[in-house]
Gaussian input, Z-matrix of N, CA and C with variables (Angstrom, degrees):
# hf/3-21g

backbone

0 1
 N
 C     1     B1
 C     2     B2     1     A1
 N     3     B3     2     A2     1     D1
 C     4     B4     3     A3     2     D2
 C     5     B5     4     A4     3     D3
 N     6     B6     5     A5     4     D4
 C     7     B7     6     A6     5     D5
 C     8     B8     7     A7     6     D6
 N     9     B9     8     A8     7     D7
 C    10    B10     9     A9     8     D8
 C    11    B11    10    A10     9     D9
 N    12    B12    11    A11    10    D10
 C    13    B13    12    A12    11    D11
 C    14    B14    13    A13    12    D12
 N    15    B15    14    A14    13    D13
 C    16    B16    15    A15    14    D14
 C    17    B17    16    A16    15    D15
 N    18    B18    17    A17    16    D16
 C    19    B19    18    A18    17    D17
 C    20    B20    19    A19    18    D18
 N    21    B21    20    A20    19    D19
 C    22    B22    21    A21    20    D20
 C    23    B23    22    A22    21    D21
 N    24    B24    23    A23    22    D22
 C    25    B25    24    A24    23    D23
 C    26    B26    25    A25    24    D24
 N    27    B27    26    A26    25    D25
 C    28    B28    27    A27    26    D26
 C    29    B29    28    A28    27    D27
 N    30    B30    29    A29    28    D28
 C    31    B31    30    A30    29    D29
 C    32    B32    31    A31    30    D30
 N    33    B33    32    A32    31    D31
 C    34    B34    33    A33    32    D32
 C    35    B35    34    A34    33    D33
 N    36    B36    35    A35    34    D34
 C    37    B37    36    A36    35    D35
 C    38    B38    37    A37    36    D36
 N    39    B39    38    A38    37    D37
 C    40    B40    39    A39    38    D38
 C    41    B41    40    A40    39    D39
 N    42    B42    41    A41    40    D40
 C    43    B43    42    A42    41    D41
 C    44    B44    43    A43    42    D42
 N    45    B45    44    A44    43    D43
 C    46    B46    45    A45    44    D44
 C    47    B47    46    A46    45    D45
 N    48    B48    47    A47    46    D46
 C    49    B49    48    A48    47    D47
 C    50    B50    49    A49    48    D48
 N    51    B51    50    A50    49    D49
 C    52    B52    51    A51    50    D50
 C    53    B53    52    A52    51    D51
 N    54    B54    53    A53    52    D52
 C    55    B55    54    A54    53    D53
 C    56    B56    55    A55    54    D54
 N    57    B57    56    A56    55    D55
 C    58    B58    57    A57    56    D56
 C    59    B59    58    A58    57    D57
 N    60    B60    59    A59    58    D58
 C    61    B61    60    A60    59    D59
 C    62    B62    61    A61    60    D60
 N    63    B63    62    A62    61    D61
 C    64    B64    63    A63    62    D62
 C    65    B65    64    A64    63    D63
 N    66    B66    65    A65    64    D64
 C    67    B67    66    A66    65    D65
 C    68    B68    67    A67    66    D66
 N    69    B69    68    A68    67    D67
 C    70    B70    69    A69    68    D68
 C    71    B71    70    A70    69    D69
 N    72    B72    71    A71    70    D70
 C    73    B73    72    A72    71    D71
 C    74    B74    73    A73    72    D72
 N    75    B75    74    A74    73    D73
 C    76    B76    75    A75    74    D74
 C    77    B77    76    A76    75    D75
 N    78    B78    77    A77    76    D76
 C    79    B79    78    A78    77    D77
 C    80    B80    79    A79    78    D78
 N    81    B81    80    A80    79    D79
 C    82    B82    81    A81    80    D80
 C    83    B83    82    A82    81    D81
 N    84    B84    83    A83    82    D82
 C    85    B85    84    A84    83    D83
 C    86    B86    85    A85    84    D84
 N    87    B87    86    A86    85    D85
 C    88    B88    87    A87    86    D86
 C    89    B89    88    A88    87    D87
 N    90    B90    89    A89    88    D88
 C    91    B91    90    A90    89    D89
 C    92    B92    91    A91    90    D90
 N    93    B93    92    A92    91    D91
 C    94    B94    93    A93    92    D92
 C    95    B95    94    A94    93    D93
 N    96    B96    95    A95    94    D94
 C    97    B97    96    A96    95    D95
 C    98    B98    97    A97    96    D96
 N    99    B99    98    A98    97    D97
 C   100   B100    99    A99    98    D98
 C   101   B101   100   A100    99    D99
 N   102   B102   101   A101   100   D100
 C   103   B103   102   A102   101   D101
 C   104   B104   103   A103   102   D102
 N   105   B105   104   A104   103   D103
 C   106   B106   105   A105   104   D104
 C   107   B107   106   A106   105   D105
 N   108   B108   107   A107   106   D106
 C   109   B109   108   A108   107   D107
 C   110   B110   109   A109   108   D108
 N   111   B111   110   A110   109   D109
 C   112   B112   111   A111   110   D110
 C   113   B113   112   A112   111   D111
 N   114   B114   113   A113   112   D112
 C   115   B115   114   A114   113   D113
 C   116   B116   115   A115   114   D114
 N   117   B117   116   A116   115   D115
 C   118   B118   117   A117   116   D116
 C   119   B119   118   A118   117   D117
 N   120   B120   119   A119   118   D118
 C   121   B121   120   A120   119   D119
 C   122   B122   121   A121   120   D120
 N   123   B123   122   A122   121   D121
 C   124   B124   123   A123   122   D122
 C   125   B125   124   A124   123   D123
 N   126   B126   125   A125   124   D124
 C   127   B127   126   A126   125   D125
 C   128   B128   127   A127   126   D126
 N   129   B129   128   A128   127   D127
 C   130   B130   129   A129   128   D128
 C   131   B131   130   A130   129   D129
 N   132   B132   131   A131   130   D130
 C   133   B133   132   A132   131   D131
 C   134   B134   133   A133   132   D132
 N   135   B135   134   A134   133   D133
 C   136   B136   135   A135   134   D134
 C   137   B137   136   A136   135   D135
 N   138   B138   137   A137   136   D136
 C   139   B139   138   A138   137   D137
 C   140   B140   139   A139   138   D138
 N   141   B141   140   A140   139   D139
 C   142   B142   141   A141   140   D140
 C   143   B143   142   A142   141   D141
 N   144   B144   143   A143   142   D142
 C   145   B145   144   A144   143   D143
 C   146   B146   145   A145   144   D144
 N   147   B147   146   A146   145   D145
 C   148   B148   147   A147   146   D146
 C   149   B149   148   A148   147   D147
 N   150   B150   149   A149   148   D148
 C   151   B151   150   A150   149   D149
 C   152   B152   151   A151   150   D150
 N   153   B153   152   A152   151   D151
 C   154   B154   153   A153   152   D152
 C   155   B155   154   A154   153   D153
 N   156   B156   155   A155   154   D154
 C   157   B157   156   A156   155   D155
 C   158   B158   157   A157   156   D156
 N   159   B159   158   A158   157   D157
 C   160   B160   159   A159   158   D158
 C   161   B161   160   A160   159   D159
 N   162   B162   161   A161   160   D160
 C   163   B163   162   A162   161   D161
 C   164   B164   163   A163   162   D162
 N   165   B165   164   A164   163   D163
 C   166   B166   165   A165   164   D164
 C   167   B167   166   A166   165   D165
 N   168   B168   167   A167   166   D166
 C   169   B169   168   A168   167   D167
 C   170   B170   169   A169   168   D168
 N   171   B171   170   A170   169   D169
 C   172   B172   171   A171   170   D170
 C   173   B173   172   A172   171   D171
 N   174   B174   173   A173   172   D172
 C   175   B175   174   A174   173   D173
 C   176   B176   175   A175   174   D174
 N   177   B177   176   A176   175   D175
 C   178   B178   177   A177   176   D176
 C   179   B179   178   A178   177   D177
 N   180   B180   179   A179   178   D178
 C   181   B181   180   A180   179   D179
 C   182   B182   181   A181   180   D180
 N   183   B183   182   A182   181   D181
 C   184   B184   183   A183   182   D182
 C   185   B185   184   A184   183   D183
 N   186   B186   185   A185   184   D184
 C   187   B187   186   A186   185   D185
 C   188   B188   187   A187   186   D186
 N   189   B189   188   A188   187   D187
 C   190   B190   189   A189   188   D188
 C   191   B191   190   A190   189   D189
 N   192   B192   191   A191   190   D190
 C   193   B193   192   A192   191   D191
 C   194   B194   193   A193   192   D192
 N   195   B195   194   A194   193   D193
 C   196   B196   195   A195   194   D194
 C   197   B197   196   A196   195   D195
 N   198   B198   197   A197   196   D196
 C   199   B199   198   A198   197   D197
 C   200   B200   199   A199   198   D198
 N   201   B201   200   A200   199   D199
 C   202   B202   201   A201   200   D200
 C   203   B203   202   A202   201   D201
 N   204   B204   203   A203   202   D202
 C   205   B205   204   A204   203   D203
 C   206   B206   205   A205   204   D204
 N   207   B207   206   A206   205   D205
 C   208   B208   207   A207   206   D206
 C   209   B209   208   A208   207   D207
 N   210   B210   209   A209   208   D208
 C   211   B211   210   A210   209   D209
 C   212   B212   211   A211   210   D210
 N   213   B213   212   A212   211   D211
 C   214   B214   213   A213   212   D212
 C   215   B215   214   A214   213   D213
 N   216   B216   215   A215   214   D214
 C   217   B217   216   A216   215   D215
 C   218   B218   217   A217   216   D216
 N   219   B219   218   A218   217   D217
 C   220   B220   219   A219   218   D218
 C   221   B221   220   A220   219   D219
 N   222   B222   221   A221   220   D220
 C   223   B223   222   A222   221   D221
 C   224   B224   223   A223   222   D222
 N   225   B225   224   A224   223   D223
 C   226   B226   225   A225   224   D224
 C   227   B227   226   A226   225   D225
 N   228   B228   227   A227   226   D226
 C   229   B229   228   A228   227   D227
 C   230   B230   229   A229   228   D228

   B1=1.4494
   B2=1.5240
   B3=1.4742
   B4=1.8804
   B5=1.7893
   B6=1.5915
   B7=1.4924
   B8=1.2451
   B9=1.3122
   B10=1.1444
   B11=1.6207
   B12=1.5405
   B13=1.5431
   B14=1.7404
   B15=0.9293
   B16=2.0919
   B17=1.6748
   B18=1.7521
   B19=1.5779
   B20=1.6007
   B21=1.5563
   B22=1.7239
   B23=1.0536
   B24=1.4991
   B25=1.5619
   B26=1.4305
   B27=1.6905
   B28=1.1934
   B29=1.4359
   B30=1.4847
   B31=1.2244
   B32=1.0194
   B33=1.2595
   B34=1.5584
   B35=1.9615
   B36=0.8237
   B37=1.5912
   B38=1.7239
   B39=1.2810
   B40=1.8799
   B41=1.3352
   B42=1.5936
   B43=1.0155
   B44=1.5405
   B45=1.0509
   B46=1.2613
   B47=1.9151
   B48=1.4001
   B49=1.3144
   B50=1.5934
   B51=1.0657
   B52=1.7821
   B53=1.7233
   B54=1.4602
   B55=1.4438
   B56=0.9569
   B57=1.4251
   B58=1.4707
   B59=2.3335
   B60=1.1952
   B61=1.3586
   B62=1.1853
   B63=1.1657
   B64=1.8239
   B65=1.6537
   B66=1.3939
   B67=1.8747
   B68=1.7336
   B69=1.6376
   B70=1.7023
   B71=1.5048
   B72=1.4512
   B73=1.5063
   B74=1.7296
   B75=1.2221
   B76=1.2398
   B77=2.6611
   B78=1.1400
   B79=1.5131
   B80=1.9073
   B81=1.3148
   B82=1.5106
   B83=1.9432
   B84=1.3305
   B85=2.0559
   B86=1.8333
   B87=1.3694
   B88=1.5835
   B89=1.1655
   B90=1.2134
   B91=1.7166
   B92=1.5801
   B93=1.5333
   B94=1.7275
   B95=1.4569
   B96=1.6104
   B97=1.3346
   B98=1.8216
   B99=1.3600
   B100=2.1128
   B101=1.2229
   B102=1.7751
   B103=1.1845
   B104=1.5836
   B105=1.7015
   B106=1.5150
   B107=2.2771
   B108=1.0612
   B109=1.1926
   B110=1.9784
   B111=1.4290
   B112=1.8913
   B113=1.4926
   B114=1.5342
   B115=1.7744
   B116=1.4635
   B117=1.2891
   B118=1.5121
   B119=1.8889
   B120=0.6649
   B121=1.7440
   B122=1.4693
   B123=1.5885
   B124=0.9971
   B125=1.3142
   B126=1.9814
   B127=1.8320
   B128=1.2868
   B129=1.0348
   B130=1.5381
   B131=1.3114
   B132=1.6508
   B133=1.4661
   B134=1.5041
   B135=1.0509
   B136=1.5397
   B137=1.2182
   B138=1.0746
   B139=1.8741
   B140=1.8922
   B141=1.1014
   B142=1.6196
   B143=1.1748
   B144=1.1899
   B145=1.7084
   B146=1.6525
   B147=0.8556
   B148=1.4406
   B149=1.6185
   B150=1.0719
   B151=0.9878
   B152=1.9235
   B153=1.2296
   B154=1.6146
   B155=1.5194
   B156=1.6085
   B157=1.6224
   B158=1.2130
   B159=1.6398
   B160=1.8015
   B161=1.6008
   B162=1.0701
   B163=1.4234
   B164=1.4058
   B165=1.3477
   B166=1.2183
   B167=1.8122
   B168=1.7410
   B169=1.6882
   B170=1.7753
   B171=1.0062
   B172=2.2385
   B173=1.4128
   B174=1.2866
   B175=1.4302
   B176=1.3669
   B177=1.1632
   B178=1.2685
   B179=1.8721
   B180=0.9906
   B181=1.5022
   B182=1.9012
   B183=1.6995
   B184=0.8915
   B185=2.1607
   B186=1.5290
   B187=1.0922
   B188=1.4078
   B189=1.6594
   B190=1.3778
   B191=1.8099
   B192=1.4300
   B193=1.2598
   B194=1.8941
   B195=1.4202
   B196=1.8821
   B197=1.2909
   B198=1.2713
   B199=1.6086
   B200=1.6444
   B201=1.4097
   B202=1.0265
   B203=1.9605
   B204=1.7410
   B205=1.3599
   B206=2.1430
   B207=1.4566
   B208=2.0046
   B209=1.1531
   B210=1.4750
   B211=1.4122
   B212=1.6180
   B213=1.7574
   B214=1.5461
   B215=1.5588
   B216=1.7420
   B217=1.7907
   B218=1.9619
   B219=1.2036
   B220=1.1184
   B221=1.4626
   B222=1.8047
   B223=1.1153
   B224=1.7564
   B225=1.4957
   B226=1.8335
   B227=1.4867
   B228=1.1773
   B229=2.1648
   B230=1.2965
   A1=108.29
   A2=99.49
   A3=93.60
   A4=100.57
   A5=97.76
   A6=101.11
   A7=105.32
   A8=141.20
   A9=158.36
   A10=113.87
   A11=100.25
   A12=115.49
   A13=113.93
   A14=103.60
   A15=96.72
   A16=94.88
   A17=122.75
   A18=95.38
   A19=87.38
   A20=89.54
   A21=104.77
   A22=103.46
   A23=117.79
   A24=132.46
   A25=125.92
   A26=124.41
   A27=134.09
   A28=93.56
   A29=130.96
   A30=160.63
   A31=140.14
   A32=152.93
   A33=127.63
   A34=119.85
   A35=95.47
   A36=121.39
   A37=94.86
   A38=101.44
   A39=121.19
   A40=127.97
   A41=113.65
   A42=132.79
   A43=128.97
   A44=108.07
   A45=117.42
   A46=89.15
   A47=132.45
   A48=116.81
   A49=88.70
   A50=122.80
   A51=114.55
   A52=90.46
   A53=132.51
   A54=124.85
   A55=110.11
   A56=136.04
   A57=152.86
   A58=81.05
   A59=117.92
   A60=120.86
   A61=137.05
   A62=104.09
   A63=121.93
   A64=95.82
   A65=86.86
   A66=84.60
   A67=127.63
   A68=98.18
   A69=86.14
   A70=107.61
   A71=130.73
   A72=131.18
   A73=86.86
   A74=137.41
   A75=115.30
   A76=72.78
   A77=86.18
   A78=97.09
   A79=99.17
   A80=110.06
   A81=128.67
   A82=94.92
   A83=96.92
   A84=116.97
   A85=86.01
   A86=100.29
   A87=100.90
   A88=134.33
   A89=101.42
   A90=117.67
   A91=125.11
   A92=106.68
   A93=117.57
   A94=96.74
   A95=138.28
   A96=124.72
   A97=122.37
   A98=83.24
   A99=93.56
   A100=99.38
   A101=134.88
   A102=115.58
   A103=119.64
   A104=105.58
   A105=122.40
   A106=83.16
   A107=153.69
   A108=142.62
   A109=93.05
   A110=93.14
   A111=84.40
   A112=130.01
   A113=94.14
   A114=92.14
   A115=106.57
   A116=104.62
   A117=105.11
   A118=94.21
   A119=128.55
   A120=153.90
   A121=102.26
   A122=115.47
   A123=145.41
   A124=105.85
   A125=94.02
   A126=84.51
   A127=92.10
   A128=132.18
   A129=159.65
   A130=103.12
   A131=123.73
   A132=125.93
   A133=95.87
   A134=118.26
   A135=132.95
   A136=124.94
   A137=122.82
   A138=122.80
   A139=93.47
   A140=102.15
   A141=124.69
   A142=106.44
   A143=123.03
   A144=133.61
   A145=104.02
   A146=121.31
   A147=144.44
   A148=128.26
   A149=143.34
   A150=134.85
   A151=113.57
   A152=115.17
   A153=138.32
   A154=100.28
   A155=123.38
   A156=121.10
   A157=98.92
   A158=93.65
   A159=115.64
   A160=107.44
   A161=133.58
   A162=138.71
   A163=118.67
   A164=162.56
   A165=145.56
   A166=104.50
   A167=93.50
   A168=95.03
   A169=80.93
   A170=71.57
   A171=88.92
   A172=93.97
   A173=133.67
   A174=116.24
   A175=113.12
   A176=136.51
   A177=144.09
   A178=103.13
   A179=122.29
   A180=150.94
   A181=115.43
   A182=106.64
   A183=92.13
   A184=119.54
   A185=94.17
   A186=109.53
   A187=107.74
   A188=123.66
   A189=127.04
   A190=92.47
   A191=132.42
   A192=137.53
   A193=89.50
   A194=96.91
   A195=95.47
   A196=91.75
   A197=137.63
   A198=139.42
   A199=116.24
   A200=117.81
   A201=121.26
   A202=136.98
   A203=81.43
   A204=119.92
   A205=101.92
   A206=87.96
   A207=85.04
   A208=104.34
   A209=137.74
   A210=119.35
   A211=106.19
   A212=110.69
   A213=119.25
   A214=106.71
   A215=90.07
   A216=96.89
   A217=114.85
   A218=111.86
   A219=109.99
   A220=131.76
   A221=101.87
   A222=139.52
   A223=121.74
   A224=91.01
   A225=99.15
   A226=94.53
   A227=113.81
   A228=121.06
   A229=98.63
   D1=138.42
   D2=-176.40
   D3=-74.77
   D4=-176.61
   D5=179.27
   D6=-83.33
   D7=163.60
   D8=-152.11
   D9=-126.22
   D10=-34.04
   D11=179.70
   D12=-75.04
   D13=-11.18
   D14=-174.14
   D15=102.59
   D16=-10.04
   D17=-155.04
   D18=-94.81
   D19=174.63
   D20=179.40
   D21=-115.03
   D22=84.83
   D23=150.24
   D24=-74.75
   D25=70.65
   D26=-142.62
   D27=-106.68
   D28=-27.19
   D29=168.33
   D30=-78.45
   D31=121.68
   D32=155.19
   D33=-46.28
   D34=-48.13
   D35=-178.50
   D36=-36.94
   D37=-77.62
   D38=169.76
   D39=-45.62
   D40=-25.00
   D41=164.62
   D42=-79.38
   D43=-29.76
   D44=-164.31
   D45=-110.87
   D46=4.46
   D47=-175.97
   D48=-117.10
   D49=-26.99
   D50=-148.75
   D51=-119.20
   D52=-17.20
   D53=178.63
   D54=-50.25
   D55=165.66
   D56=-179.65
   D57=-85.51
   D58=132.51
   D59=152.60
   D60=-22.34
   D61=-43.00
   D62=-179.46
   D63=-72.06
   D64=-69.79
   D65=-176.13
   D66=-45.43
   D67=-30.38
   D68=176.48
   D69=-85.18
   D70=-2.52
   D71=-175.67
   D72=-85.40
   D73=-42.56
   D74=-117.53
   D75=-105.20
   D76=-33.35
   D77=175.73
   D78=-43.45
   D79=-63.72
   D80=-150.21
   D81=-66.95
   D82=-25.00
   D83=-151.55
   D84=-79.87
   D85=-48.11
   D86=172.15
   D87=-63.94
   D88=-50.62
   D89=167.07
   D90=-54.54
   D91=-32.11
   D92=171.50
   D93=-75.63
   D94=-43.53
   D95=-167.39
   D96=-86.51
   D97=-22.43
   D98=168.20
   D99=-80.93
   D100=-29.89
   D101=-177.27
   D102=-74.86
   D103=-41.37
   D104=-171.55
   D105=-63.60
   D106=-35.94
   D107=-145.43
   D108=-82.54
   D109=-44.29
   D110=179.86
   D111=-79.75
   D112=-3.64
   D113=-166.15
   D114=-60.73
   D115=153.56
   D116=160.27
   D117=79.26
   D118=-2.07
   D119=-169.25
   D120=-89.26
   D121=-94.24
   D122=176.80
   D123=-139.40
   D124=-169.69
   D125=-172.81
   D126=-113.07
   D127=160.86
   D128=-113.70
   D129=-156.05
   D130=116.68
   D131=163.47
   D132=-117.22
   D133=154.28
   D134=147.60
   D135=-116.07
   D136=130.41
   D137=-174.63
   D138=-142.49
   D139=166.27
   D140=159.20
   D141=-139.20
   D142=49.68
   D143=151.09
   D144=-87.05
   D145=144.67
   D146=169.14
   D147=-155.17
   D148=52.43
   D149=-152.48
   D150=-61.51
   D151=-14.27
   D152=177.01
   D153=-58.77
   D154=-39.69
   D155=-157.85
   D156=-154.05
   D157=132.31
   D158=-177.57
   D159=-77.66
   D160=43.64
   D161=-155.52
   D162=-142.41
   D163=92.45
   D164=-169.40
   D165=-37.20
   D166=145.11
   D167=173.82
   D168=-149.70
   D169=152.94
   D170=173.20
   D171=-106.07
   D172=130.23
   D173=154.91
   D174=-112.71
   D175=-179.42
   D176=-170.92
   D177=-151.88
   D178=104.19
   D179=-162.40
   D180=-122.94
   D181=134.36
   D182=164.73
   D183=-103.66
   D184=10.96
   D185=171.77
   D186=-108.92
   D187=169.52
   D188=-167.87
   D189=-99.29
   D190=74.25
   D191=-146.52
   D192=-101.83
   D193=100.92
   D194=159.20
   D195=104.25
   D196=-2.87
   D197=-173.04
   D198=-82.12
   D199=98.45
   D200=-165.89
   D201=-68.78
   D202=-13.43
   D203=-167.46
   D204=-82.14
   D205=110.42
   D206=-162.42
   D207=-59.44
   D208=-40.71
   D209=-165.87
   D210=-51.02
   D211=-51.11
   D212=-161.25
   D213=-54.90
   D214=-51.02
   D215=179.19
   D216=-51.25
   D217=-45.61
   D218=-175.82
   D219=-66.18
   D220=-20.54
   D221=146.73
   D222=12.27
   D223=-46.87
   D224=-149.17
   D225=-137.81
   D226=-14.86
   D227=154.05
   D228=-25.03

């Protein structure tokens, strides 16, 4: 989902310096409880790569999806 506020959270970096506080707790609060829901599930990547949208996105994957790094990518071969 894009931002809603006008800001340009294109980054994590940008995101995590210029967010209102609440918003980067409440981002991280989600991300610990979708993550704690798969463990033990499958295995679990997280990236904020997207190359589709100029926008920060967190994803939560059970593939290494957009990971440029060969071991990770090769990962799931």
């Amino acid at each position: 989902m894009p931002p809603c506020d006008g800001a340009n959270y294109n980054h994590l970096v940008n995101f995590l310096s210029e967010a209102p506080t609440g918003t980067v707790a409440e981002l991280w609060k989600v991300t610990a409880l979708e993550t704690a829901m798969n463990l033990g599930i499958q295995s679990i990547w997280l990236s904020t790569a997207d190359p589709g949208v100029s926008w920060l996105r967190l994803r939560i994957n059970s593939k290494p999806k957009f990971y440029r790094y060969a071991p990770y990518r090769l990962s799931s071969s």
